[in-house]
C-alpha positions as CSV (number, residue, x, y, z in Angstrom):
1,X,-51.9,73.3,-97.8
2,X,-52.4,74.1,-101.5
3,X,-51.2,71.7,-104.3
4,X,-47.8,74.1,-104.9
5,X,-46.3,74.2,-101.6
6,X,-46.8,70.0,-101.2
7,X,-45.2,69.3,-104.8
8,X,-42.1,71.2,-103.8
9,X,-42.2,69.0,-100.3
10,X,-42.3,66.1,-102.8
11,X,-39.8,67.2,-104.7
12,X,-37.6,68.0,-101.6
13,X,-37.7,64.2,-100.1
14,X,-38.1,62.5,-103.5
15,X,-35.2,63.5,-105.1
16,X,-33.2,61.0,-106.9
17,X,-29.8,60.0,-104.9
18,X,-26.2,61.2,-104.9
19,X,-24.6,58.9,-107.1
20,X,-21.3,60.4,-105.6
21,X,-20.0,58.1,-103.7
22,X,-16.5,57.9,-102.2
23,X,-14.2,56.3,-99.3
24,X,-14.7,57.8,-96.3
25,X,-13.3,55.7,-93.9
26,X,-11.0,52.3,-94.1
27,X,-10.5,50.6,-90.4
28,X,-8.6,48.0,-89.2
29,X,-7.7,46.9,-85.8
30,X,-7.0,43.9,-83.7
31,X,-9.4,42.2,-82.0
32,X,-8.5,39.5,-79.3
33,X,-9.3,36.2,-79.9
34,X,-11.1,33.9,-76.2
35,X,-11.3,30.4,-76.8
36,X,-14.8,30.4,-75.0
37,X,-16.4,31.8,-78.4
38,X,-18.8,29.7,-80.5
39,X,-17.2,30.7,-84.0
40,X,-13.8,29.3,-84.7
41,X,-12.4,32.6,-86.3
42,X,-13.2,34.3,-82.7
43,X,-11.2,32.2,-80.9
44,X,-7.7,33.7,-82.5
45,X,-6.3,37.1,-82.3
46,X,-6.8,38.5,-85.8
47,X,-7.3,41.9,-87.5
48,X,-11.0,43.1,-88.2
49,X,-12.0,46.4,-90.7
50,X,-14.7,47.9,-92.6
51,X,-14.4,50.1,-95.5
52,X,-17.0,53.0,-95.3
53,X,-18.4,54.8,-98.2
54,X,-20.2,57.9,-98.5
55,X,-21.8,61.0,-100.2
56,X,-22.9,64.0,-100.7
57,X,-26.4,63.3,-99.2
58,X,-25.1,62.1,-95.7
59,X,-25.8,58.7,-96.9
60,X,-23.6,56.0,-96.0
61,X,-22.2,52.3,-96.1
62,X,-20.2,50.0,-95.0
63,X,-18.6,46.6,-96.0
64,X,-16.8,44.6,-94.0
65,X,-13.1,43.9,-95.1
66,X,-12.8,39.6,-94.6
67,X,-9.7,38.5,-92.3
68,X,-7.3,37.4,-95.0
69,X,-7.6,41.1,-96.9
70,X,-7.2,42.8,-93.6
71,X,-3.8,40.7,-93.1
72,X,-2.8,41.5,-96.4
73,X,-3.6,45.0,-95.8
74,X,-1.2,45.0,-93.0
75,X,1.7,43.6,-94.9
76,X,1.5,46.2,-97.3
77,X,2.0,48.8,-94.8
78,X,4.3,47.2,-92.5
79,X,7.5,48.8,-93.5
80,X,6.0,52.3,-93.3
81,X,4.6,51.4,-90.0
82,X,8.4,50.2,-88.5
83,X,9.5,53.1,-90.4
84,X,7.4,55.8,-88.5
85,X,7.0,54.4,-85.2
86,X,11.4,54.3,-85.5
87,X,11.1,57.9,-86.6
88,X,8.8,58.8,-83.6
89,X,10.7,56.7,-81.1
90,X,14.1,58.9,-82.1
91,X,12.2,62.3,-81.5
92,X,10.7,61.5,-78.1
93,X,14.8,60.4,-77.4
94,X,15.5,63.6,-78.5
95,X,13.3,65.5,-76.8
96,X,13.8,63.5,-73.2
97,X,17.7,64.1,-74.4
98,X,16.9,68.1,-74.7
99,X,14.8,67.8,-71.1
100,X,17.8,66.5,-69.5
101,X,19.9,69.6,-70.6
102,X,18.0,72.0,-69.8
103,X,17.4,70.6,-66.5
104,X,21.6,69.9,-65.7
């Protein structure tokens, strides 16, 4: 191999990282708690999450989101949550409504 071709290998898995880094993912979901578990937090139902960050690179992070920010999380979206699943619940009525028509 001469000394060209190996500095642009170099260069190629030496470069200097993406300092782009942005949210790619934020999780939450609920995790059941058993009362057989060692820790005392995994003995309660309780919400669990991770934020993951990413760039450009393919390189990646994550952090996990502590119990009393996931809860709080939650609260925040609450309303929109009630308000969606109400606006979802009235379009499968409708639609089981429209079924019943077309089938009468």
């Amino acid at each position: 191999m001469n000394k060209e071709n190996s500095g642009q290998t170099d260069k190629k898995y030496n470069k200097e990282p993406n300092g782009g880094w942005k949210l790619n993912k934020i999780e939450i979901k609920f995790e059941t708690g058993y009362s057989f578990k060692e820790k005392e937090e995994e003995k309660h139902d309780r919400y669990i999450g991770k934020i993951e960050f990413a760039n450009e690179d393919g390189e990646s992070f994550n952090l996990k989101i502590p119990t009393d920010m996931t809860t709080r999380y939650m609260d925040l979206m609450r309303d929109d949550i009630i308000k969606t699943a109400e606006t979802l619940g009235a379009k499968i009525s409708q639609s089981i409504k429209l079924v019943d028509e077309v089938n009468c």
